[in-house]
N, C-alpha and C positions, 0 to 999 in steps of 0.2 A: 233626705230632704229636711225631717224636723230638725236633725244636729245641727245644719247649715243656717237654719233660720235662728237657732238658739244662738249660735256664734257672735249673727251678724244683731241680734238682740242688745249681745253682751257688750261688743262693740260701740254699738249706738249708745247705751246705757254710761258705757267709760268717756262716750264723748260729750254728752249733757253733765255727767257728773264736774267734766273737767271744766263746760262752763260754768257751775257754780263755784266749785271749789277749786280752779287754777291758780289763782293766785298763793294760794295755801301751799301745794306744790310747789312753786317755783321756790316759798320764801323758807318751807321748813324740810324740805326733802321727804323722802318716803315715810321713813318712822314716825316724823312728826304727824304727818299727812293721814297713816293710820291711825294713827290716836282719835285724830279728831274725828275721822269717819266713825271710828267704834262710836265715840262719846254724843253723836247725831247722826246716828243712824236711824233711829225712830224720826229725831225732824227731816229726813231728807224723805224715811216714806210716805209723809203727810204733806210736802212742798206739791202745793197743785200745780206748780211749773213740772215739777216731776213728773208728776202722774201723768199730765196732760202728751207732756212728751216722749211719754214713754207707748202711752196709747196710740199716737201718732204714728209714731216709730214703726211699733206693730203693724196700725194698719196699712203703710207702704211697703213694709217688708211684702205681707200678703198679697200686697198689690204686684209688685215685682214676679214673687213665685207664680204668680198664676199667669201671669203674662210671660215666662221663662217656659211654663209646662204647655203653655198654649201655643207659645213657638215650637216649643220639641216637639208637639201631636204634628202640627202643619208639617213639621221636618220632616215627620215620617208615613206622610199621608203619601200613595201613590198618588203617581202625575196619571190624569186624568187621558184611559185608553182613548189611543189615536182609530178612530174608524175608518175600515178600510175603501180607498177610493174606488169607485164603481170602476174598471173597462169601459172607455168610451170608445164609441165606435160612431160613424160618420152618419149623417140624417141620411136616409133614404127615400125618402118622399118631400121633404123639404129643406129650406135652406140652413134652418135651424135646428139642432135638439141639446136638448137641457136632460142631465141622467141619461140619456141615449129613451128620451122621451119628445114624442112631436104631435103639434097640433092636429090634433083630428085622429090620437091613438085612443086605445078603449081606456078605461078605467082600468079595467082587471091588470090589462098589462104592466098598468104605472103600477100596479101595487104590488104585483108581483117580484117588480124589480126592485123600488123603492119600499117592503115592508108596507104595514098597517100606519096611515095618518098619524100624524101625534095633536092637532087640532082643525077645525071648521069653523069657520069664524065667516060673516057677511061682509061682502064688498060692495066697492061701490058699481057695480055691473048688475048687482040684482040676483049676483051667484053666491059661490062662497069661495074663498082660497083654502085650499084644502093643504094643509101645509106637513112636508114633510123631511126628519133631520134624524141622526144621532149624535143626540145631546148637541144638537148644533151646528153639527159638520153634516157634510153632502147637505146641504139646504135647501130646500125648491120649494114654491109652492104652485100647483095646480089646478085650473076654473077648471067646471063640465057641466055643459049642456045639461038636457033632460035627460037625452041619449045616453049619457055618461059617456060621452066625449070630452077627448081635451080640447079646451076651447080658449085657452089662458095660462100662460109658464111664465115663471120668476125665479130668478137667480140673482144673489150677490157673491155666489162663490163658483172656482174655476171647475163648473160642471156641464159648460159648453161646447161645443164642436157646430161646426159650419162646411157648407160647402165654398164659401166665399172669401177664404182665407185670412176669416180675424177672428180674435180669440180674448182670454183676458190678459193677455200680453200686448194687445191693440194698444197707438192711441189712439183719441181722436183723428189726428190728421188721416194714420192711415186707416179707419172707418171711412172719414169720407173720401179717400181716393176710391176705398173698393165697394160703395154702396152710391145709387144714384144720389142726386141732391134730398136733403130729408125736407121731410114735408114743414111746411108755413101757416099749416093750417088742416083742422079734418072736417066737415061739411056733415051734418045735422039736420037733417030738413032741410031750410033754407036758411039756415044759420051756419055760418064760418065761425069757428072755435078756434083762434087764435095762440102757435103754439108760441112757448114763451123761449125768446132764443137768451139764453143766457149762456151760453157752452158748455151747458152742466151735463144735458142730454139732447138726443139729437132721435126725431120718430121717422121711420123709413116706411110705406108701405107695399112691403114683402109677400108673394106668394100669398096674396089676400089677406096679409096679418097688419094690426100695425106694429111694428115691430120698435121700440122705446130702448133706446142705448144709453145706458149713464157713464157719466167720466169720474176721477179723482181729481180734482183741482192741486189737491196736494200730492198728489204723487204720479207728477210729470203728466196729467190730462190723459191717466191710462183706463183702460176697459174696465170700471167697476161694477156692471150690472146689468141686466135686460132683462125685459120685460116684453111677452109677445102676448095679443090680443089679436081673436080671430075678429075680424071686420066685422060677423052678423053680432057679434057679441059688444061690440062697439059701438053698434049702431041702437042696439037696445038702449044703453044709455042716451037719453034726447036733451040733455042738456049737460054743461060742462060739471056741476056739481050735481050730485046724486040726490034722490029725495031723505030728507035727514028721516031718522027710525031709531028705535032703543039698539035694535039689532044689529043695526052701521055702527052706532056709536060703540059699541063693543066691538064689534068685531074690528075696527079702528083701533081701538084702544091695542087688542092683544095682536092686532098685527105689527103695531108700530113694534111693541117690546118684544115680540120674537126677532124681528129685522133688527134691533140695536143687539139681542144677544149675536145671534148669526156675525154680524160684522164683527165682533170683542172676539170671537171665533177667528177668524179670519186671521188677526190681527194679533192673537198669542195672550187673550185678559182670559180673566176666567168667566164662565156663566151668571147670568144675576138671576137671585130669586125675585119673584113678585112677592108685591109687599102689600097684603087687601086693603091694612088701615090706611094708610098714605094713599090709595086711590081715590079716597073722599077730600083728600084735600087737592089731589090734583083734578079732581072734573071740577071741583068747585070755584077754582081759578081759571081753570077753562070755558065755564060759565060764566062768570063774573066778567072777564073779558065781550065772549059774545052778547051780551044781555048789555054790556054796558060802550060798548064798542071803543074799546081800546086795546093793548097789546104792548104787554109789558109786565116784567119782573115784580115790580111793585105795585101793588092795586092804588083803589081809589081813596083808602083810607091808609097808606103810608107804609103799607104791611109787607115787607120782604119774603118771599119763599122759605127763611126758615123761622121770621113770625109766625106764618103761618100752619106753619109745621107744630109747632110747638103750642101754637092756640088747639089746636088739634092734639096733644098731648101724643106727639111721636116722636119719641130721642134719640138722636142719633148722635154719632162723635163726628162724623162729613157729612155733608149731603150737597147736594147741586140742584141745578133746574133747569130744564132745553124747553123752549117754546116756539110752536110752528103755527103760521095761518095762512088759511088759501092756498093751501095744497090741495088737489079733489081725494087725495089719496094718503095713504101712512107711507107704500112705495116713495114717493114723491116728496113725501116732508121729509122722510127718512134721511132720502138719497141729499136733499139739500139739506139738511142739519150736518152731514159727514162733510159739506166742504164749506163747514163756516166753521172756522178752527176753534172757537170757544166752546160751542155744542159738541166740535168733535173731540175735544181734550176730555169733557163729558161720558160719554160713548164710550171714550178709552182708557179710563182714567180704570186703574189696575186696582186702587182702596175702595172702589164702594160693592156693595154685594148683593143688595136690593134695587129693582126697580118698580113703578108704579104708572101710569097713564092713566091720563083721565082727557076726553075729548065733549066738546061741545058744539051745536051750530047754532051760528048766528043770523043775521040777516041777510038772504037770498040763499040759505044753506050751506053760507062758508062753513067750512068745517075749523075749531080750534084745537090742536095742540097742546098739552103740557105733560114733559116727562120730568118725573121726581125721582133723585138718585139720592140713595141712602145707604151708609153704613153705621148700626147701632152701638 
């Protein structure tokens, strides 16, 4: 590699020479041509155009090699083990199992099947999602009671089985041929919690569950995800938005950025790491919003997502930015950020490496959204 660079040194060196001294060459041919380099050769090592561009030179050569070695490593880095997919076998007690896992099974069991958690993070139910993946793939996460019962299963990936024959190959249409009409509404005390029909998801209540179906807008209105909640566990929640806590707000934050890797999963990108500095910038746009009650890319003083990136002294070579409000959940903002195509271009854009979350709540406990995507 040093020969290579000496070469291409030499090269660069013959081709600055020739814009000083070209014309020389053309008029007196080689010998003469020598001469004159012999006889200023000292001024040519003292021309600070020289110097300057020969420094130059240098430092892009370096720049090239290292980005040449830095491809050959990636060249020869193994593709990242495929984990193997669980034997699903059909719910037996309900309509539904996720992992060949159902509501109202013990703990021990899920962990038995699905390994040790890989995070606990607070929801908005007042439990935790207790989430489990390798490096991403089989993805679920699981509520539990006191009991250490299952009381709550999530999936964005094809780790379902039904006795009602739909699956993640469903669409919509045929969910609702094979499920009764979904509900319009879930009832709260004496308050109707109005569901919001947009045809993104559709909630069914199932064998006492409410049972939450999401679709793909972009890819033909198919089975992207579900979400089951057992009723007594729903019912604990007494209003549509959760009470806001330090402990929601995190645990929001790292559910949303597991649910964006999960999906890059899915979908063939590679993993993002979390990125801690850039979480100060994205709760603080997340606040700034709720405190100030707006929503939008650029704050109130002019400042684009990678101003403020960079007020924040975080450098990166891309970066992007998804924002959600009013979702009660990270499920829920997650699932509508994948079917607004500019967020999902986001999500799946194959150059960034880092992500960050930052959430905030504003007035009446709306919950705020911001994800920060970055590649340094």
């Amino acid at each position: 590699m040093p020969k290579i660079r000496h070469i291409i040194v030499l090269l660069l060196i013959a081709g600055a020479l020739w814009h000083f001294y070209g014309d020389t060459f053309q008029r007196s041919g080689v010998t003469g041509v020598y001469e004159e380099i012999q006889t200023n050769v000292n001024e040519i090592r003292q021309n600070p155009n020289v110097i300057a561009a020969v420094d130059t030179i240098n430092q892009e050569i370096q720049l090239l090699l290292d980005r040449l070695t830095s491809n050959q490593e990636d060249d020869q880095q193994a593709p990242q083990p495929v984990a193997e997919r669980p034997s699903l076998e059909a719910p037996s007690e309900q309509s539904f199992s996720i992992h060949n896992i159902e509501i109202g099974d013990d703990r021990s069991d899920v962990e038995e099947q699905a390994g040790d958690p890989e995070r606990s993070s607070m929801n908005e139910y007042g439990t935790e999602w207790v989430t489990y993946h390798e490096n991403y793939q089989n993805f679920f996460m699981a509520a539990y009671d006191e009991q250490n019962k299952v009381v709550g299963l999530y999936t964005n990936q094809d780790l379902l089985t039904s006795t009602v024959g739909i699956d993640f190959n469903s669409t919509r249409e045929s969910v609702l041929s094979a499920l009764d009409e979904p509900l319009k509404a879930i009832r709260k005390g004496f308050t109707n919690y109005q569901i919001e029909d947009n045809e993104e998801h559709d909630t069914f209540l199932i064998d006492n569950n409410y049972v939450t179906v999401f679709y793909d807008k972009h890819q033909d209105n198919t089975f992207t995800a579900i979400q089951i909640i057992h009723a007594d566990l729903e019912q604990q929640k007494n209003a549509y938005y959760a009470e806001p806590s330090e402990a929601l707000k995190e645990g929001l934050e790292y559910q949303l950025f597991d649910l964006t890797n999960a999906a890059r999963v899915i979908h063939g990108y590679p993993v993002l790491e979390w990125h801690e500095p850039l979480r100060a910038t994205a709760q603080a746009h997340s606040s700034d919003m709720a405190e100030n009650n707006y929503f939008s890319h650029t704050n109130l003083e002019g400042q684009s997502p990678f101003d403020r990136m960079a007020e924040d002294d975080i450098a990166f070579r891309t970066a992007g930015e998804n924002l959600a409000a009013g979702q009660p959940s990270s499920i829920f903002a997650h699932e509508g950020l994948m079917n607004s195509l500019g967020h999902r271009e986001n999500i799946l854009k194959e150059d960034y490496e880092t992500l960050a979350v930052g959430v905030s709540f504003g007035e009446d406990a709306v919950p705020f959204y911001t994800e920060n995507f970055l590649t340094e």
